[in-house]
C-alpha positions as CSV (number, residue, x, y, z in Angstrom):
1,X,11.4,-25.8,27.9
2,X,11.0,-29.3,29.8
3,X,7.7,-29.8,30.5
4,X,7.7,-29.3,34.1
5,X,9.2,-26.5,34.1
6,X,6.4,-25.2,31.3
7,X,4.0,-26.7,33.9
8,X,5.0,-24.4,36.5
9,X,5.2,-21.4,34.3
10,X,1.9,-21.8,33.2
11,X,0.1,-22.4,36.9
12,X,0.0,-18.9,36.8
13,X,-2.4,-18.4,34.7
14,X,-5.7,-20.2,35.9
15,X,-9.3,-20.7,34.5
16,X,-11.6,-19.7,37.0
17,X,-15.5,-19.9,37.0
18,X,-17.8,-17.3,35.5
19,X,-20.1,-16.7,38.8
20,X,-17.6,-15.3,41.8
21,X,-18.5,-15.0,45.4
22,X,-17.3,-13.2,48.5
23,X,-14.8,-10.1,47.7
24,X,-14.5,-11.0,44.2
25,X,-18.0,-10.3,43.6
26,X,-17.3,-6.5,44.4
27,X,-13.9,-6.3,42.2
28,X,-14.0,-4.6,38.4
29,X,-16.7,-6.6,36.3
30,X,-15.4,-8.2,32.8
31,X,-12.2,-8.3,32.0
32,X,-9.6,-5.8,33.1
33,X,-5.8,-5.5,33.3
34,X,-4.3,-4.2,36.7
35,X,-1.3,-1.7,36.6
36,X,1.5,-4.8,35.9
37,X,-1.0,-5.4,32.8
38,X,-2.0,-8.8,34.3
39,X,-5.0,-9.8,32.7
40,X,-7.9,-10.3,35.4
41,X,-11.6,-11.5,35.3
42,X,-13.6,-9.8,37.8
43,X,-10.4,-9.0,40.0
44,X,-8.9,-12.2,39.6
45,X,-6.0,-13.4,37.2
46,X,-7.3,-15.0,34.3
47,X,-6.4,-17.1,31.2
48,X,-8.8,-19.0,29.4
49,X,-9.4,-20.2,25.4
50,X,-12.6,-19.0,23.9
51,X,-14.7,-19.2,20.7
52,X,-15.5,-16.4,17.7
53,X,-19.2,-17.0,17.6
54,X,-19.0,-14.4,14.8
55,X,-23.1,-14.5,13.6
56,X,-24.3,-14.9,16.6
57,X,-26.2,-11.3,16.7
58,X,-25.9,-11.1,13.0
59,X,-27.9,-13.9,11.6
60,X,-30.7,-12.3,13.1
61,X,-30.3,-9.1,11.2
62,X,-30.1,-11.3,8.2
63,X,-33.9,-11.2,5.9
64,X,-34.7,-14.7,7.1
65,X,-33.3,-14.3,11.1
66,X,-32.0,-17.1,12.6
67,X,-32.5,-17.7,16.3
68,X,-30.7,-20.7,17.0
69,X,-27.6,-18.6,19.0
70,X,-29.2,-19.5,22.4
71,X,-28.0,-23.6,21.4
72,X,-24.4,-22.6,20.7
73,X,-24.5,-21.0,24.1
74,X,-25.7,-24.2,25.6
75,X,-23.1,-25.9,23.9
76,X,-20.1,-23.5,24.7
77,X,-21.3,-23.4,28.5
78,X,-21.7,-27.7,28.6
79,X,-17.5,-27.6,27.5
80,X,-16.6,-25.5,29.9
81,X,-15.6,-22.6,27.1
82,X,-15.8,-19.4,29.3
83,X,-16.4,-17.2,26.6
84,X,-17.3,-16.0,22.7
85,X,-16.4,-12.8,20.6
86,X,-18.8,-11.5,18.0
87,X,-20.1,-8.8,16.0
88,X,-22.0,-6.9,17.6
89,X,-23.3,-4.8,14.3
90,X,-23.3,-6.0,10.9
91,X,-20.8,-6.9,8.4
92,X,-22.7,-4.5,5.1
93,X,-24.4,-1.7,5.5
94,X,-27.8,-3.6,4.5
95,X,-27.7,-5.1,7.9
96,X,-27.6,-1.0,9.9
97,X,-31.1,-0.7,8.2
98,X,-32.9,-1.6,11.4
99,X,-30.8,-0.1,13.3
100,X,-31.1,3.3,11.1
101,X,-35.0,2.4,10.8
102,X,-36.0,1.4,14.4
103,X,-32.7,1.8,16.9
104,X,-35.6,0.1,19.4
105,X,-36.2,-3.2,17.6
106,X,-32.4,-3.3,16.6
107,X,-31.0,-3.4,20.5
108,X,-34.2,-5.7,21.3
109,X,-32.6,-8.2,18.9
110,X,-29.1,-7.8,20.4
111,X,-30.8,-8.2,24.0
112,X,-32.0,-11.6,23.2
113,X,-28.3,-12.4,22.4
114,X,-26.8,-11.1,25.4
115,X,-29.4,-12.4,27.8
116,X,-29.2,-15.9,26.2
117,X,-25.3,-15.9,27.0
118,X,-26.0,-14.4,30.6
119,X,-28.2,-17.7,30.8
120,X,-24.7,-20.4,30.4
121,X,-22.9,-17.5,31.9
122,X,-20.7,-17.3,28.6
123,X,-18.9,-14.0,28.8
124,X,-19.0,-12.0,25.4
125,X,-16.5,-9.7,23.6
126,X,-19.0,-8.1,21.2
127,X,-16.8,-6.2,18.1
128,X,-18.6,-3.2,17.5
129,X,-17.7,-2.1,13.9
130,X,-16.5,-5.4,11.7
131,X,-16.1,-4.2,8.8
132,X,-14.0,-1.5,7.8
133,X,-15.7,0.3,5.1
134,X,-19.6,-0.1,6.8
135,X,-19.9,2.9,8.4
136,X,-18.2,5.3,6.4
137,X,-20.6,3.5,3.5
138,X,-23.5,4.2,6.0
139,X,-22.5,7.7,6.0
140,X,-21.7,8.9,2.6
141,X,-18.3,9.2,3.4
142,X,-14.7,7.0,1.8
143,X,-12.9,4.9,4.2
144,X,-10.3,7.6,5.3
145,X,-12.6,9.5,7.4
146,X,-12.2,7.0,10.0
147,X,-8.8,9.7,10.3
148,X,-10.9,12.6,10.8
149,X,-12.3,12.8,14.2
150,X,-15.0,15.8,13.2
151,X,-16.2,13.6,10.1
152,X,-19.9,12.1,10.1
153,X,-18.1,8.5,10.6
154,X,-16.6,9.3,13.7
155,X,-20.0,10.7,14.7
156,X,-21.8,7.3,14.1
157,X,-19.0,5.2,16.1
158,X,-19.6,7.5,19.2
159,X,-23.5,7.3,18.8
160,X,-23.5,3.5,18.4
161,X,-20.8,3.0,21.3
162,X,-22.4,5.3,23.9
163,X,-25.7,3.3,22.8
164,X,-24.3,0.1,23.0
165,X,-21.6,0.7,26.2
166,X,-24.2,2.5,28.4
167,X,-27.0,-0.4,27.5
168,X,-25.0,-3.6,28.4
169,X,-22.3,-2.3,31.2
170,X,-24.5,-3.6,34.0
171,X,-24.4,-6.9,32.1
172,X,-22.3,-10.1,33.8
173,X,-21.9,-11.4,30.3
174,X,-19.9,-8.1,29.1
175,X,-16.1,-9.3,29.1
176,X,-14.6,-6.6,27.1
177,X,-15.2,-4.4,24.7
178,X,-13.9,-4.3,20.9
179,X,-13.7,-1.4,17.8
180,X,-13.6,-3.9,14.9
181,X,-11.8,-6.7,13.0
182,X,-8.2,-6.5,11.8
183,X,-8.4,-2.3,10.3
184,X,-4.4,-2.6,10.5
185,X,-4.2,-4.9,7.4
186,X,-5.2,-2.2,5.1
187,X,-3.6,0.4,6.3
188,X,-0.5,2.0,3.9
189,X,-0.6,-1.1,1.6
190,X,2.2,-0.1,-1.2
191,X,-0.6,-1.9,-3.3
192,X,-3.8,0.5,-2.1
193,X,-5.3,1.0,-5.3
194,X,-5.7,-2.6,-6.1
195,X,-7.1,-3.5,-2.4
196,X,-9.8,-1.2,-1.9
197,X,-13.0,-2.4,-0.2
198,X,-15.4,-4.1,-2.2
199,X,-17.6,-2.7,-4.1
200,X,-21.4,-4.6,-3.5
201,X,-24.2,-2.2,-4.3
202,X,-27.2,-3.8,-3.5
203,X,-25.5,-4.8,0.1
204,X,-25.1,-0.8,0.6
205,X,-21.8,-0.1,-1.0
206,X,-20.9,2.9,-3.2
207,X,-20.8,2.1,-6.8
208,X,-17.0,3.4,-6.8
209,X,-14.0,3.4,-4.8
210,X,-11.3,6.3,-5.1
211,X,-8.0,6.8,-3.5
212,X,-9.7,8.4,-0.2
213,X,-10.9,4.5,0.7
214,X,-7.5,3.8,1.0
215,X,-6.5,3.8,4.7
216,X,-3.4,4.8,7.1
217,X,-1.8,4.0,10.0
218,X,-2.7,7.1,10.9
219,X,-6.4,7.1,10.1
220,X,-7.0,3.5,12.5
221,X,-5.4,4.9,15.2
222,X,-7.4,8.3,15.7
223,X,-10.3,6.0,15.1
224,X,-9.3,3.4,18.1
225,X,-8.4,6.5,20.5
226,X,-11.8,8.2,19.6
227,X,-13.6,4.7,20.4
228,X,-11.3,3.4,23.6
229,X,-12.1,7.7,24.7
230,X,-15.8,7.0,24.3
231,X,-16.2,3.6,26.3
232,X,-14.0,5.3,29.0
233,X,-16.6,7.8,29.5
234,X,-19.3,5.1,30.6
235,X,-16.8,2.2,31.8
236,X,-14.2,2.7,33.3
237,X,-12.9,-1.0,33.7
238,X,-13.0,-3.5,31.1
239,X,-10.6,-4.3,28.7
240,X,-10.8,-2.3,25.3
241,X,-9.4,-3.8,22.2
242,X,-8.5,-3.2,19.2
243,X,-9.3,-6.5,17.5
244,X,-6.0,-6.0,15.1
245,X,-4.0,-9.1,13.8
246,X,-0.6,-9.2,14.3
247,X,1.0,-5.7,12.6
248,X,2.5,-7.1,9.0
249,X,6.1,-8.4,8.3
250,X,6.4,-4.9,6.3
251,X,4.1,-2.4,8.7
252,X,7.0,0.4,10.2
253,X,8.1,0.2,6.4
254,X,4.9,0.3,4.8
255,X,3.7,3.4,7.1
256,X,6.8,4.9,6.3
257,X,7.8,4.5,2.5
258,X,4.8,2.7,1.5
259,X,7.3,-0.7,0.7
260,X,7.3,-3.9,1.2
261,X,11.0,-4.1,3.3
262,X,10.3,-6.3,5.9
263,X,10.7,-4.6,9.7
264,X,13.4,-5.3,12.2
265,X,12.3,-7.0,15.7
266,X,12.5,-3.3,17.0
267,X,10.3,-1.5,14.2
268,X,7.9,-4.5,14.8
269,X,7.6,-3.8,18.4
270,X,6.9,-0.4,17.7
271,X,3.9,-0.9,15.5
272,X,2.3,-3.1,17.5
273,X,2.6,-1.0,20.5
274,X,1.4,2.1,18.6
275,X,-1.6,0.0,16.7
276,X,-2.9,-0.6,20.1
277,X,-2.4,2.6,21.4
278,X,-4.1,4.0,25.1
279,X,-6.6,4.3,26.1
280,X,-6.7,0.4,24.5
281,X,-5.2,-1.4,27.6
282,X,-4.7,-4.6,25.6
283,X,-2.6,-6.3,22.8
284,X,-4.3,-8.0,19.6
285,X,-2.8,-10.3,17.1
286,X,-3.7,-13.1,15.6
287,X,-2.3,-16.7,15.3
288,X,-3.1,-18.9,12.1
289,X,0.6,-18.8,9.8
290,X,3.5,-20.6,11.6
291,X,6.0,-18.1,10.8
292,X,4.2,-14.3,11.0
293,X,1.8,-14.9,13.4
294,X,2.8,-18.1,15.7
295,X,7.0,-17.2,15.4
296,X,6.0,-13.9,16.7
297,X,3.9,-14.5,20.0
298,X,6.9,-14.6,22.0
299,X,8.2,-11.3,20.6
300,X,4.2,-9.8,21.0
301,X,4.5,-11.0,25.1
302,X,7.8,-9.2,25.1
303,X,6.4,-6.0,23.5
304,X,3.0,-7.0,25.8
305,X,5.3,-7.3,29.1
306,X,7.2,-3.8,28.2
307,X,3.5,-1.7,27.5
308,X,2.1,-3.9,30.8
309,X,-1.0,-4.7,28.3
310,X,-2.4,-8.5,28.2
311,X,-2.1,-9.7,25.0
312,X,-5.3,-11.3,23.1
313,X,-4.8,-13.4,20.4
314,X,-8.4,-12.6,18.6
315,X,-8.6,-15.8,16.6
316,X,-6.7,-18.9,15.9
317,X,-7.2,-22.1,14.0
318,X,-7.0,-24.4,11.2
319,X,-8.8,-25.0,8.0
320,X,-9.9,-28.0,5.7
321,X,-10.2,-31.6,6.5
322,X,-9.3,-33.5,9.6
323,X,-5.6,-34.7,9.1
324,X,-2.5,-35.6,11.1
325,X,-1.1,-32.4,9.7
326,X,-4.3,-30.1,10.4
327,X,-4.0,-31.7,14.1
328,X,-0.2,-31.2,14.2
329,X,-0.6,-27.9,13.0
330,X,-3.5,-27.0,15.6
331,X,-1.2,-28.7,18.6
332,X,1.7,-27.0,17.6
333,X,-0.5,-23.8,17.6
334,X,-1.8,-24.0,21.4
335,X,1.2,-25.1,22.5
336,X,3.0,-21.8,21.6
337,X,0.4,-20.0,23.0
338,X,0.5,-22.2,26.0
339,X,4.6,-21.9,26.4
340,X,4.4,-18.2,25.9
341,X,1.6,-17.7,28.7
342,X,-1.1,-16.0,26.1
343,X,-3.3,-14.8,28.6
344,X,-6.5,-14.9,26.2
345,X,-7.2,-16.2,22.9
346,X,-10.5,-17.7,21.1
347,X,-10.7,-20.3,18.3
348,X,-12.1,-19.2,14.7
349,X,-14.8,-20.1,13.9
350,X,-18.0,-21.5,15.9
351,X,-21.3,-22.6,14.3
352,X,-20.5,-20.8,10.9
353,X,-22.7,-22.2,8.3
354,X,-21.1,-19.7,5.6
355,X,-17.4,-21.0,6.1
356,X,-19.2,-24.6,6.5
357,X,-16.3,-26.0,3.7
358,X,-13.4,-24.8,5.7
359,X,-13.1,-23.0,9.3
360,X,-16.8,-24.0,10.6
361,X,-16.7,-25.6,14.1
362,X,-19.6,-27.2,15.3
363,X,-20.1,-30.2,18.3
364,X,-21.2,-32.2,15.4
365,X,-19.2,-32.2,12.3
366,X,-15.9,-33.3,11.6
367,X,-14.3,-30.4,12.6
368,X,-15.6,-31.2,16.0
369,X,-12.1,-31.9,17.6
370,X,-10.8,-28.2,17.4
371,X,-13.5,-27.5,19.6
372,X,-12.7,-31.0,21.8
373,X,-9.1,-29.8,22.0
374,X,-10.3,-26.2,23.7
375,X,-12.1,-28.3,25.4
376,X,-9.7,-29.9,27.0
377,X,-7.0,-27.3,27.2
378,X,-9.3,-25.7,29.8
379,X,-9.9,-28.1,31.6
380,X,-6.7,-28.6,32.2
381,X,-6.1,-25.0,33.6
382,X,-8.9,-25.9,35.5
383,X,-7.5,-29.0,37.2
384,X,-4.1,-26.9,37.8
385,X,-6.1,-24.3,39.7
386,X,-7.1,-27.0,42.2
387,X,-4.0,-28.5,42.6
388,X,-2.4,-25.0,42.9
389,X,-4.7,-23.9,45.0
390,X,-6.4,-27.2,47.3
């Protein structure tokens, strides 16, 4: 496409600032998606490029907290980066002992967070459940339970949502809201027995694993209709999602006859559609390989048009050193998003001391110019929102 004519395309979609006055001020907090499937932010359409600040509320459930968040908030609101998704419980089951112990002191922790963001008005997308396996681990149960919407896991994702939902809704820094991270990667893997969930003991883990950790298509979705159903009940506007990557090359095949066949553009569309199913009113993928996750964005805003849901491409980026090719690669990455009009996407990762030797993004180390390149890709839907709009 020439570039003016990708220019004009993509006026449409415009960064606009966090505080909003006048009628906006009374319109749908957060993100939300209007009956076209526009994505809008607080009434108003929206695109912007945001950050996974994944540890943000979890290195202070760690045994030696950390409460240096509050400076990566300063740092994302100095750039202009409107927002951050992270998790919003922990990644073991270790890290639900406070939350088990003293629900009080747990959510006091998590307030700091959120109040520090509402501070650089950063908006959050907190991801409730990360990890697939914690919470069935948490309640004695295997992974597949997350299927049954009477079992004691199901119970525990209602509890902790209502908790969570009816605590922060009132919150300006509440963009959206999020299950977990990528469930539909495990699910009907022809392979199952030999991809199970870790087994980690002293972080909370069973000693064992059988075939009933082993999860379906089936089991993830009753588990994202019982969570989108449960943040209806106490908001009835933001944008729910998923937090699924891209559905894999094999997914229509794999649900069906447990094989690797890769799917047709049509049985493609179909599993994305139905991995996101409604009450989610969004679309998540992600985009890191060229060919399964970057060659499909157009065919996801197709699918994303057609179920008049915004799509949100969870995380994107590139790993190792800083070299023409990473920086071709990263280019090449935001400009697909950017020809494709991806409405809402957020770099992997920011201030990550544990991927340090490979995805870490901080303003200071050599993997600074991801962040610089965000940078400047809003600011540049900035500067086309005045000029659109003098």
């Amino acid at each position: 496409m020439p570039k003016t004519t990708l220019h004009r395309h993509w006026t449409r979609w415009v960064l606009l600032p966090l505080i909003l006055v006048g009628a906006h001020a009374l319109a749908a907090p957060g993100l939300s998606a209007n009956e076209q499937g526009e994505l809008l932010l607080r009434g108003v359409p929206f695109c912007g490029i945001g950050v996974n600040y994944y540890d943000a509320f979890v290195r202070i459930l760690e045994q030696s907290p950390q409460t240096n968040y509050a400076a990566g908030f300063r740092e994302l609101a100095a750039r202009g980066i409107p927002f951050a998704r992270f998790s919003a419980g922990g990644y073991w089951p270790v890290h639900w002992q406070l939350y088990q112990t003293n629900p009080a002191a747990h959510f006091a922790r998590l307030d700091t967070v959120i109040k520090s963001a509402e501070r650089e008005n950063v908006g959050l997308i907190p991801s409730l459940f990360w990890n697939l396996s914690t919470v069935p681990d948490l309640m004695g149960e295997p992974c597949n339970r997350w299927g049954d919407p009477h079992s004691r896991t199901l119970a525990f994702m209602r509890r902790y949502t209502r908790e969570l939902v009816t605590r922060y809704a009132q919150s300006p820094a509440i963009w959206a809201w999020e299950f977990g991270n990528e469930y539909n990667l495990a699910a009907d893997l022809p392979n199952a027995a030999t991809h199970r969930p870790p087994v980690v003991p002293h972080l909370g883990t069973p000693a064992q694993r059988t075939e009933a950790d082993e999860v379906t298509h089936e089991n993830i979705r009753v588990a994202f209709r019982e969570f989108a159903r449960e943040v209806r009940k106490y908001d009835p506007h933001r944008l729910i999602l998923s937090g699924n990557a891209f559905p894999r090359p094999s997914a229509w095949h794999q649900m069906r006859e447990r094989s690797w066949q890769p799917d047709t553009p049509e049985q493609f569309a179909v599993m994305l559609a139905a991995d996101n199913l409604s009450p989610i009113n969004s679309l998540s993928v992600r985009a890191y390989e060229l060919t399964n996750d970057v060659g499909r964005l157009a065919q996801a805003m197709t699918v994303a048009r057609r179920e008049k849901k915004p799509l949100f491409v969870g995380e994107f980026g590139v790993p190792g050193a800083d070299t023409p090719e990473a920086r071709a690669r990263f280019t090449l990455i935001l400009s697909a998003m950017r020809t494709n009009q991806v409405p809402l996407s957020a770099l992997w990762v920011f201030d990550y001391d544990y991927q340090a030797n490979d995805w870490n993004v901080t303003a200071t180390n050599a993997r600074r110019w991801q962040l610089e390149a965000i940078q400047q890709a809003n600011q540049e839907l900035r500067r086309q929102r005045a000029t659109s709009n003098p």
